[in-house]
N, C-alpha and C positions, 0 to 999 in steps of 0.2 A: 586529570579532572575527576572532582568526585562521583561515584555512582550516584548520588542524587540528584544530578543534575543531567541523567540519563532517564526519558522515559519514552514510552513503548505503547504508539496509540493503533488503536482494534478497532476498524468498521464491521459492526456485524449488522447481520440482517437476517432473522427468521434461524440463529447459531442455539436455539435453549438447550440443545441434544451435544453438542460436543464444546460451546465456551469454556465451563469449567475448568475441562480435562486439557485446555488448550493457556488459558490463565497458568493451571499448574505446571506445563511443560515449560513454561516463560520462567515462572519464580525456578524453580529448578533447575535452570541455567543460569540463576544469578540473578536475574533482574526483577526488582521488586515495584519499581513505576511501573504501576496498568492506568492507561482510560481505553473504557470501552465505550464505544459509539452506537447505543440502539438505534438501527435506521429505520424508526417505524416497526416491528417487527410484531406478527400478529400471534407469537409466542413468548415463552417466558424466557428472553433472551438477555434484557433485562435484568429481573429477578436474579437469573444466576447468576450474571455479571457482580450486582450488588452484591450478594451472598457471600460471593467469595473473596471481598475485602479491596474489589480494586473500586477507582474512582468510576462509577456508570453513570454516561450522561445518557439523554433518551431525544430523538427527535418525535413529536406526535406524529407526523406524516414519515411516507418513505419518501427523501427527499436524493437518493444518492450515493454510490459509495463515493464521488469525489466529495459532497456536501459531507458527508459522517468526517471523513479524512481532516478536511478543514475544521471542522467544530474541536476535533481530537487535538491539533494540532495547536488551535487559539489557547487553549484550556491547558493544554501544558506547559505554550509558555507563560502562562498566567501561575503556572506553581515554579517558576522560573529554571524551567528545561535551556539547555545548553546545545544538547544532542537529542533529537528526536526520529527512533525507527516506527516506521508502518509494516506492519504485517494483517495476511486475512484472517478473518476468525473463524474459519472451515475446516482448519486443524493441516491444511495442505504445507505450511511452511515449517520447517525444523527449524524451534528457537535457538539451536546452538548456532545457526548462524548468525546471531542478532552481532555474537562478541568480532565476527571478522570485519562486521561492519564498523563498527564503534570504531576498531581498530585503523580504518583504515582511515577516518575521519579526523582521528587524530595525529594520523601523517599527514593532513596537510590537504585534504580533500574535501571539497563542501557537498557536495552530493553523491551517495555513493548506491548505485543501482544493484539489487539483487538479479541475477541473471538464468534463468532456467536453460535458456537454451547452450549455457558452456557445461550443462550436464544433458545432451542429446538423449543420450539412453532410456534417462529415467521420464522424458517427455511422448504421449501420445503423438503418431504423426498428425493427425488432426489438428492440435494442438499446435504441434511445429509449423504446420503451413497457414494457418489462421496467425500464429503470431507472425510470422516471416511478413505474413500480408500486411497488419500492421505495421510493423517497424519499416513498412516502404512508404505508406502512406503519409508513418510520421517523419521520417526522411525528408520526403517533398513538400509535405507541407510548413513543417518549422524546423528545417536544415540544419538537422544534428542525425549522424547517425547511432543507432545502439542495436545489441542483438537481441532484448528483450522489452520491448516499449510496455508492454502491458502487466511487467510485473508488480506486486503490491507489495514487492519489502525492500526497503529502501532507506535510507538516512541524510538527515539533513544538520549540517551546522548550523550554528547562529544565524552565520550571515547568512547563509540560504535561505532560511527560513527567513530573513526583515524580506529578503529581494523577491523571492518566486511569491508571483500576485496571477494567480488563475481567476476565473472565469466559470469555470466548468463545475456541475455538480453529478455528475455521469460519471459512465467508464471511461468517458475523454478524458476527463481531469491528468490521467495517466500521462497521455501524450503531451498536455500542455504542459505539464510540470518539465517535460524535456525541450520545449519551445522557450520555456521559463530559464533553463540552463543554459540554450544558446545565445537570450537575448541576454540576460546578466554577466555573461562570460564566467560561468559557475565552474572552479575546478573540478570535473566527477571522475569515478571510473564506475566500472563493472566488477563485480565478483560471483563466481560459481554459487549456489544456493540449491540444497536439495527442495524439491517438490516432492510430498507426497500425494498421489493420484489414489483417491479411496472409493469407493462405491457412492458412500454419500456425498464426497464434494463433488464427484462427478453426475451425480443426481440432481442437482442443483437448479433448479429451469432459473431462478434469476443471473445464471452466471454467464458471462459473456459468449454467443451464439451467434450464428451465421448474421440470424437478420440481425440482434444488438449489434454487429459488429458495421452491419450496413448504417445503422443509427449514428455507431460513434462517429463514423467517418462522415458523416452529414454535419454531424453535429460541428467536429474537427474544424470542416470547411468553414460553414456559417460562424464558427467564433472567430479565425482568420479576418472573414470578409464583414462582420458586422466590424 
């Protein structure tokens, strides 16, 4: 498959300090499809996005990282993407893993989940038992299990992308995209994925936290049960 029919959509939100430097570790591994996703962001998150040559879309309101996710997603395959990875735009994910991904979607795989937790060491335990907490919830709620429900770098083929139909504009989005996998009968796997934990991504008050967490799983229910 050609490289241009690979691309590589960024939710960011309030990133004007580190998108740049995180666009360039992308091109730097090879991949030159960017869209970045402004969710609202009350900085020049934006700006730098455009600046730096990739496609910047902008929402006026903060609407979401599932909502940015999806906007990302419509808008590439509208430059007629084949393969499309999610990654965050907080500089926490190393783009050299974008190529295991690709890789494995071209063995035969429609969704293929970046995994933090098959690299335990480099995760906070905090971290580790907030996601464990997750990936039980999304367990019982849409009957698939995985060992990182909450991660954001991920790949989808074609067909995945016509099939997974969410709901969700939140940090749920995450979990329904795996409800999305069991109800389509999507072939995925898992693969290891470094996380970098920095002072600033960890600084983050919009990033996923005790009570957000109590939210998604609200949220999780009520989209089930509507």
């Amino acid at each position: 498959m050609p490289m241009d029919k690979f691309y590589v959509v960024i939710p960011a939100f309030n990133e004007g300090r580190v998108i740049k430097k995180v666009i360039s570790e992308i091109r730097k591994s090879g991949f030159e499809n960017i869209i970045v996703i402004d969710d609202g962001s009350d900085d020049d998150t934006f700006d730098q996005a455009k600046e730096s040559g990739t496609v910047a879309l902008r929402h006026k309101i903060n609407r979401g990282k599932g909502a940015a996710v999806k906007t990302g997603i419509e808008a590439a395959k509208m430059e007629g993407a084949e393969i499309i990875a999610t990654m965050d735009g907080d500089g926490q994910h190393n783009p050299g893993d974008l190529g295991n991904l690709i890789e494995k979607i071209k063995e035969g795989y429609e969704v293929v989940l970046g995994a933090r937790t098959k690299k335990r060491e480099l995760m906070p335990l905090r971290k580790r038992m907030a996601n464990f907490a997750a990936n039980v919830f999304t367990w019982y709620l849409n009957g698939i299990w995985v060992t990182d429900s909450q991660s954001g770098m991920r790949a989808y083929s074609k067909k995945a992308l016509d099939l997974v139909d969410t709901k969700s504009s939140r940090y749920e989005y995450d979990s329904e995209v795996i409800r999305e996998i069991y109800r389509n009968k999507l072939k995925f796997t898992e693969i290891p994925i470094e996380v970098r934990y920095t002072e600033y991504s960890m600084g983050k008050t919009e990033k996923q936290g005790f009570l957000n967490g109590l939210k998604t799983v609200y949220k999780m229910i009520w989209n089930i049960l509507s």
